[in-house]
C-alpha positions in Angstrom: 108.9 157.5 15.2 112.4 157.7 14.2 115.1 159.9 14.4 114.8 162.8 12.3 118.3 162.0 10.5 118.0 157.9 10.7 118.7 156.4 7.9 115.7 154.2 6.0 116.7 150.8 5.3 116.9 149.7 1.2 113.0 149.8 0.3 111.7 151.7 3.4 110.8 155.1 4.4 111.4 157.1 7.3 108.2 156.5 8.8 108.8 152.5 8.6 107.1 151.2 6.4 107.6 149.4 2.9 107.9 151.6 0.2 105.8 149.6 -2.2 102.9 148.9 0.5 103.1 153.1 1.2 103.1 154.2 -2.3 101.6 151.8 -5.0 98.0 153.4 -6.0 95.8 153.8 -8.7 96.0 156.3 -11.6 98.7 157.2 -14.5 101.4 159.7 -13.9 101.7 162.4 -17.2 102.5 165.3 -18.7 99.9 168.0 -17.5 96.8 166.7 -16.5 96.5 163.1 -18.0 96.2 160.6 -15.7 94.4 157.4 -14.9 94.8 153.6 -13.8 97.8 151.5 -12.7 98.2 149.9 -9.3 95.8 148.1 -7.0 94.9 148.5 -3.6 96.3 151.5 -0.8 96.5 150.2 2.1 98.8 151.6 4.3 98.0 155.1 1.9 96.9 157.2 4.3 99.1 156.7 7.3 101.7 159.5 5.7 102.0 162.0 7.6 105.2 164.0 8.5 106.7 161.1 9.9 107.7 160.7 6.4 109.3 163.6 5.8 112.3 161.9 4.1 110.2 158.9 2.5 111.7 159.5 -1.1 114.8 161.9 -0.6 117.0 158.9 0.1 120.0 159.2 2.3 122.0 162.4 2.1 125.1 161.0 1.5 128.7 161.8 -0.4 127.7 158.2 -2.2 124.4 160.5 -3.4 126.8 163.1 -5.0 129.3 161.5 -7.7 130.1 157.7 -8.9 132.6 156.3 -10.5 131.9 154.8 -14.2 130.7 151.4 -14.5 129.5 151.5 -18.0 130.4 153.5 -21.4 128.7 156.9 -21.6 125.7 157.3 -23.5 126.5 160.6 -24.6 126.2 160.5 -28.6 125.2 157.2 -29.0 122.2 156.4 -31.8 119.7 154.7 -32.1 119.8 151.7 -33.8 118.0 151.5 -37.0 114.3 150.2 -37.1 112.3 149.7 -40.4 109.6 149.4 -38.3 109.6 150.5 -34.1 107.8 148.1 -31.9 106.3 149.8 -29.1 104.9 148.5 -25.7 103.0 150.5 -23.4 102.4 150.0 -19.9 99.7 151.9 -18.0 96.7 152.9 -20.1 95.0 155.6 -18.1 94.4 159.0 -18.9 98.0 159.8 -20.0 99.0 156.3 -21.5 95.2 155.7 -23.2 95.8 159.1 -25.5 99.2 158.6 -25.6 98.3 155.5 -27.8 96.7 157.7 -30.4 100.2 159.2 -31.2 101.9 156.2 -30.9 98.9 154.1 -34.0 99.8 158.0 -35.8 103.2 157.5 -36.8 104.6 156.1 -40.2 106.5 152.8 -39.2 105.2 152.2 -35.9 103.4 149.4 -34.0 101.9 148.7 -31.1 102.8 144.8 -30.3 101.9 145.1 -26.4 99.5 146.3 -23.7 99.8 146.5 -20.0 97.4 147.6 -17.6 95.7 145.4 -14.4 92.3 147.5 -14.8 91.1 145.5 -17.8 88.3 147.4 -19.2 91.1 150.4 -20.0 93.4 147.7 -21.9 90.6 146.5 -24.1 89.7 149.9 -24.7 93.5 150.7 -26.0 94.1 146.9 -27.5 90.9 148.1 -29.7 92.2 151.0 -30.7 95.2 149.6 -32.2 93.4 147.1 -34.3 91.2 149.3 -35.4 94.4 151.2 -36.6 94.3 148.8 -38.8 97.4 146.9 -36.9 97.6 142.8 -35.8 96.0 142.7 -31.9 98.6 143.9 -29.4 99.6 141.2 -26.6 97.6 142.2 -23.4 99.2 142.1 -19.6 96.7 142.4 -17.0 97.7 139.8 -14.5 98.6 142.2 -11.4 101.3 145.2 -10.4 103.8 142.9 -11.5 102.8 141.5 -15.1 104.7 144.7 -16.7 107.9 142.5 -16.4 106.3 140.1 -18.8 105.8 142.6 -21.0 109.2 143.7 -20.5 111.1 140.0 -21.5 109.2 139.6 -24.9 111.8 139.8 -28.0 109.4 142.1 -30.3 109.5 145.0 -28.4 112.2 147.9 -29.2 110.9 150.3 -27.1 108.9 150.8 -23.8 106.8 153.5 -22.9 105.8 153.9 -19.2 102.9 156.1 -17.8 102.3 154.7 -14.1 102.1 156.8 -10.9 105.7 158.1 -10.1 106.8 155.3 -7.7 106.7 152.8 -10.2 108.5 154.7 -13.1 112.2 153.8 -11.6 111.5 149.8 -11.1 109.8 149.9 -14.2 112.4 151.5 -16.1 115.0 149.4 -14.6 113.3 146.1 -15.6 112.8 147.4 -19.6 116.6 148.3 -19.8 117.5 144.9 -18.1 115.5 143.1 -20.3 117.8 145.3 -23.6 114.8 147.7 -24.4 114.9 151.3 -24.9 113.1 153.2 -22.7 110.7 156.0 -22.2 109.3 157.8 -18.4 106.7 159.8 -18.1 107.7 162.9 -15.0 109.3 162.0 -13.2 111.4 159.2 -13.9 112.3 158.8 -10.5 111.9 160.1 -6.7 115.0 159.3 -5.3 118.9 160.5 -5.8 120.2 157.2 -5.9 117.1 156.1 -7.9 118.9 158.5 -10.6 122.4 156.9 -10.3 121.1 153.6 -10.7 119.4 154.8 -13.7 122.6 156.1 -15.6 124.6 153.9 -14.8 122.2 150.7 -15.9 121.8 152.6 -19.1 125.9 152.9 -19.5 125.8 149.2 -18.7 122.9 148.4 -21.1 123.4 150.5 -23.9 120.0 150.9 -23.8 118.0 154.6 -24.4 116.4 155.8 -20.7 114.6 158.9 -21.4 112.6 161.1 -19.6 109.3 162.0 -22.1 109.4 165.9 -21.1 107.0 166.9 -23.2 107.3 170.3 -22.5 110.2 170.9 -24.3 108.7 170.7 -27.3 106.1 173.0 -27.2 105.9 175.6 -30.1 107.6 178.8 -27.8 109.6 176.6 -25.9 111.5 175.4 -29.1 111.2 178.8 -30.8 113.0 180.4 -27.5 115.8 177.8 -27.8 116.3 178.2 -31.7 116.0 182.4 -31.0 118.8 181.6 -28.0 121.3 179.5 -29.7 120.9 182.5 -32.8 122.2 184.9 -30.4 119.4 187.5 -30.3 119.5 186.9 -26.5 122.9 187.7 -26.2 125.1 186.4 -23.5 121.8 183.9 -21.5 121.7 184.8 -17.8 118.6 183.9 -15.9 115.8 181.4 -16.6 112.8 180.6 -15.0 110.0 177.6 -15.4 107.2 176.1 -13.3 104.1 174.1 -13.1 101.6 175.9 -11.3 98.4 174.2 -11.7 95.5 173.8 -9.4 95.0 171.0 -9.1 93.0 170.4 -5.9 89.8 169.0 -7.2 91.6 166.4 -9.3 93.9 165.1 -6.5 90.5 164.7 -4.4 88.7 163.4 -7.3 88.5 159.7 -6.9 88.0 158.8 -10.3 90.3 160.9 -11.7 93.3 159.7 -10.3 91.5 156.4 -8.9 92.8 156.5 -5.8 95.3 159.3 -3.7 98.9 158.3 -4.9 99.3 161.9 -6.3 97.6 163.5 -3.5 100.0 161.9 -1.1 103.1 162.7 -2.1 102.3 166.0 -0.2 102.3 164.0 3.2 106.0 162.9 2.4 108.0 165.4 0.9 108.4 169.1 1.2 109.9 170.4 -2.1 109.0 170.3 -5.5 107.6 166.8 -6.6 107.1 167.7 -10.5 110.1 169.9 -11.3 110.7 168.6 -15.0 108.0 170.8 -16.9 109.7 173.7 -16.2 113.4 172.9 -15.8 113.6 170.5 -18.9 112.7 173.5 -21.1 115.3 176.4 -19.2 118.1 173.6 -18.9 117.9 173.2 -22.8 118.0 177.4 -23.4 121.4 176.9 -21.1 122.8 173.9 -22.8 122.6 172.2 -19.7 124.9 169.2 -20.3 125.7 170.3 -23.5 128.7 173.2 -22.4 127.4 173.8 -18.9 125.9 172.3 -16.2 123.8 172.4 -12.9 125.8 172.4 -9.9 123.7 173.6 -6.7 119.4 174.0 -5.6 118.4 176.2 -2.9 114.9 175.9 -2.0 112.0 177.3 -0.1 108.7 176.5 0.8 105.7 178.1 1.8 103.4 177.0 4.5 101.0 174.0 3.9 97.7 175.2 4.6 95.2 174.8 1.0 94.9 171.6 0.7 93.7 171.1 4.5 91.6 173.7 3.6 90.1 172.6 0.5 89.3 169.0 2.5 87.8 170.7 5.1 85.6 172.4 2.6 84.7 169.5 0.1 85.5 166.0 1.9 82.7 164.7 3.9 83.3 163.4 7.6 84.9 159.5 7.5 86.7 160.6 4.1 90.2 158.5 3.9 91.8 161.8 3.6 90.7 163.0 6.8 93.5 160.6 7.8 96.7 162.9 5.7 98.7 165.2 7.1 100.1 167.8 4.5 103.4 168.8 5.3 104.5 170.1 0.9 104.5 173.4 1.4 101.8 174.9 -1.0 104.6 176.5 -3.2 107.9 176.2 -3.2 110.7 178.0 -4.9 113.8 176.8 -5.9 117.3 178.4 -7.3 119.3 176.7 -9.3 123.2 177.6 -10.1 125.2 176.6 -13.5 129.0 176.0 -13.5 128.7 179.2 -16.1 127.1 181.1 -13.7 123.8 181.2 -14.5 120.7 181.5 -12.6 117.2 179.1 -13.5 114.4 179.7 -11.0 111.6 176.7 -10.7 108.2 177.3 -8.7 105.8 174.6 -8.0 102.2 174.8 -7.0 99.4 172.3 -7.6 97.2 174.0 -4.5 96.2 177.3 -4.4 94.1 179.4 -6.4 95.9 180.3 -9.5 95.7 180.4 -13.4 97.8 177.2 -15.0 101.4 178.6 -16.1 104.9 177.3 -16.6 106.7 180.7 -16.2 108.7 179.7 -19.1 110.9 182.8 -19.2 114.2 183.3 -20.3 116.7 186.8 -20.1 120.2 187.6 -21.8 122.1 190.5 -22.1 119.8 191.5 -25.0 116.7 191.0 -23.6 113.9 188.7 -22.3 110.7 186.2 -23.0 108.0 186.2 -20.3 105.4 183.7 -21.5 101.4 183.2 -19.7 100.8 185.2 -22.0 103.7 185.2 -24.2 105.8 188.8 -24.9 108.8 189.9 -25.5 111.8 192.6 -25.5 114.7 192.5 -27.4 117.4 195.2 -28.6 117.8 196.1 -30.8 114.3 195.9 -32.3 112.9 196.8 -29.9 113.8 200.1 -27.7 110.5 201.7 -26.6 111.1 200.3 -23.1 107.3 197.8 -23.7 106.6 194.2 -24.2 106.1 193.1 -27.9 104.3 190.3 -29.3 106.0 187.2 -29.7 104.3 186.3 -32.7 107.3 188.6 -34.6 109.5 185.9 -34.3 107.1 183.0 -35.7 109.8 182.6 -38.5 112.1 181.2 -35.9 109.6 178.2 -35.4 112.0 174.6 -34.7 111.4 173.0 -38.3 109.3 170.2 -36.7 107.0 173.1 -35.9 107.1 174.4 -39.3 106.6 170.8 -41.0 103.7 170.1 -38.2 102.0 173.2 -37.8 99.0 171.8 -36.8 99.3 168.7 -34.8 96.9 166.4 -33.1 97.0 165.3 -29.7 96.6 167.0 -26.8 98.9 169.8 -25.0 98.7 171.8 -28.1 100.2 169.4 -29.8 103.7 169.2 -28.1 102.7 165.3 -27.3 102.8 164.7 -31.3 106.2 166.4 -31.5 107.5 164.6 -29.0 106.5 161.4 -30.2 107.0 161.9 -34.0 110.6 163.2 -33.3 111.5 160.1 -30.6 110.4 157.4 -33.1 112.0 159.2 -35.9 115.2 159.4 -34.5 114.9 155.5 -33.6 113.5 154.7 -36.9 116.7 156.5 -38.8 119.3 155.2 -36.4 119.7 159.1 -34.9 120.9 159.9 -31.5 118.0 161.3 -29.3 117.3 164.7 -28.5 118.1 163.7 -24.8 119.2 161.1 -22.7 120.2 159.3 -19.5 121.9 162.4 -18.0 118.8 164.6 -19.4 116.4 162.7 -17.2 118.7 162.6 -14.0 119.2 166.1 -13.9 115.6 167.7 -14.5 114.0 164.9 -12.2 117.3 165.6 -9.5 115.5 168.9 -8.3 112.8 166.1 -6.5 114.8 164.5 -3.9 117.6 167.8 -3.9 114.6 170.5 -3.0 113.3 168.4 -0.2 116.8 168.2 1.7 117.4 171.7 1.0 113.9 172.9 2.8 114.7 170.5 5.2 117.7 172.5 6.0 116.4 175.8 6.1 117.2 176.1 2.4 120.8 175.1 2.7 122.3 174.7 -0.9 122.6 171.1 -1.8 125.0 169.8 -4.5 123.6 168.7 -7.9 125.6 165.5 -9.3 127.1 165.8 -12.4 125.8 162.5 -13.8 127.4 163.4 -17.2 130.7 162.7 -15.1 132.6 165.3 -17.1 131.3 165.1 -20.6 128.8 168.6 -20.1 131.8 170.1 -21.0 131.5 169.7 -24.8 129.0 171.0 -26.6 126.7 168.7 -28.7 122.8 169.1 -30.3 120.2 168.3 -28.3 116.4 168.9 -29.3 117.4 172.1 -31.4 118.4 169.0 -33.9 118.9 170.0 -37.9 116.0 168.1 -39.8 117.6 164.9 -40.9 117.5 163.4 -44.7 115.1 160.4 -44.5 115.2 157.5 -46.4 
């Protein structure tokens, strides 16, 4: 084993081995609970352990924290006009196979190409778009690695990716190199420098690198940021956002997943591996990037003792899990401080006993939302010292809301927001509701959470990967409905 503090060569993990033989699985990373098939074999899966501790964290290093400018800033910037958006989609699991739906939905969209190595899954989605009623999509299914051919064809505009996590960053680099626009499913990366090299490709590029944070559409998620920026919270102070969702008998299903790669990201690091559901929607209530900015994570962790439990329990004698060691604690807390002086609070849990939430709260000097189940107290209509229901404020509905009050998809519809806003703005040439410096700084909590637990919750410093430009305000998804033509 190696030194606690050693430093992992490029590619490797603290425990020695390749990053790519340790981590490449089955399944589809996504929003909430859709996930399915990417990746081939596990070999060296189940070897974890604590040993690897440090396998995605990266280096701690001053290098980690700030970077000089190597490209233009992708603050602003638009879209480039498309009469029609040509989309390509690699990994067609759970997530990426109804993902497609919303994709074939959309007026002056189509679907020119499939990637997936499990084939039966890409024949399923390549039907779906020609019964759509659009030309047959060009299929990928030669191995982990045919995504880059996908990735060099010259009819594509945009790339949507929904693999397990340790592919998002190579595959995300390779669409931007190859001038595409670019969209990640959580998290877009696991590593700090992962994140720089992110940014800074896209400043290089002038390509698009988004995280898909679906989350931050969702009906009361937008309403609370319309009600924020109105004022009725008053001065904001204090947010807070999760994902706590059991998730044990998925992560030991295998079929669901097709394989551990979720599950074993608990043998590797201890902090919170899925950070952006919550702090994607309380970083747009602050402006995050937009007039302030995160600056320091603090973060704690519980013991590790449910999923252990939960295998002892369910998995049969000889099980490849019997192999892990869980070292994530089973929920882990982390505080966040803004440059403004704000607090945001993010919890995750995927392995005790709980109802699903998101916390999704947010306070001001006027008052406060509490959602699971959604209420709220604000003066001065309200001053009998009780919760109220939120549904007083339905006429602050976000305008996509009110033009799609009933959308399809799944996640109560906050996939077909997403989707329908993202290809409208690259449709009418728009700048996106977020960017680059979005997706570093709600996926940052990953790598930043694990060093802090590692050091008894020592405050570790968030990057400014805006480099300066959070300082002026601009829109982001609370966006004025734009004049099509």
């Amino acid at each position: 084993m190696r030194e606690e503090n050693a430093t992992p060569r490029s590619g490797e993990t603290d425990d020695g081995y390749s990053r790519r033989s340790v981590l490449r699985s089955a399944g589809v990373a996504g929003a909430g609970l859709g996930l399915g098939a990417f990746g081939a074999s596990q070999a060296h899966a189940a070897e974890g352990g604590a040993a690897g501790t440090a396998a995605a964290a990266g280096a701690d290093t001053d290098a980690d924290a700030e970077r000089p400018r190597r490209g233009r800033t992708m603050i602003g910037v638009p879209f480039e006009r498309h009469a029609t958006v040509r989309v390509g989609i690699v990994g067609l699991g759970n997530r990426g196979g109804g993902m497609i739906d919303l994709f074939l939905a959309q007026q002056g969209v189509r679907v020119t190409a499939l990637c997936d190595p499990v084939v039966d899954k890409l024949e399923r989605a390549a039907k779906k778009v020609v019964e759509a009623g659009q030309p047959a999509p060009a299929t990928y299914t030669n191995g982990e690695h045919d995504f880059e051919q996908l990735c060099a064809r010259n009819d594509i505009d945009f790339v949507y990716v929904a693999t397990p996590w340790d592919w998002h960053f190579e595959m995300a680099k390779t669409a931007m190199t190859h001038g595409k626009h670019v969209g990640v499913e959580c998290p877009i990366a696991m590593r700090l420098d992962e994140l720089w090299d992110l940014v800074d490709l896209s400043e290089r590029t002038r390509r698009h690198c988004m995280q898909l944070e679906n989350c931050a559409y969702g009906r009361n998620e937008m309403r609370v940021l319309r009600m924020a920026h109105e004022g009725l919270f008053g001065d904001l102070l204090h947010a807070a956002g999760a994902y706590n969702h059991d998730l044990r008998g998925l992560m030991f299903d295998p079929d669901y997943y097709e394989g551990p790669w979720r599950r074993l990201w608990h043998t590797r690091l201890l902090g919170d591996l899925y950070p952006n559901h919550g702090f994607g929607p309380t970083a747009n209530y602050m402006d995050v990037n937009r007039g302030d900015r995160v600056t320091h994570i603090s973060s704690f962790g519980t013991p590790a003792l449910t999923l252990a439990q939960y295998r002892e329990a369910n998995m049969p004698p000889g099980d490849p899990s019997w192999k892990e060691t869980y070292i994530k604690g089973d929920r882990t807390f982390s505080m966040i401080q803004t440059a403004r002086g704000r607090v945001i609070r993010l919890e995750h849990d995927v392995s005790t006993p709980h109802p699903y939430s998101r916390i999704n709260s947010l306070g001001g000097t006027k008052g406060v939302f509490e959602d699971y189940e959604p209420r709220i107290y604000l003066e001065p209509a309200h001053t009998d010292d009780r919760w109220h229901d939120f549904a007083e404020f339905a006429d602050h509905d976000h305008w996509l809301w009110k033009e799609h009050s009933n959308p399809p998809g799944g996640h109560g519809g906050m996939d077909y927001i997403m989707v329908f806003r993202l290809m409208q703005c690259m449709r009418l040439g728009l700048v996106p509701d977020f960017d680059v410096y979005d997706a570093a700084v709600w996926t940052a909590p990953v790598p930043l959470s694990h060093r802090s637990i590692k050091a008894g919750g020592r405050p570790q410093r968030i990057p400014d990967f805006t480099r300066g430009g959070w300082r002026h305000e601009r829109p982001g998804i609370d966006s004025e409905k734009p004049e099509e033509a």
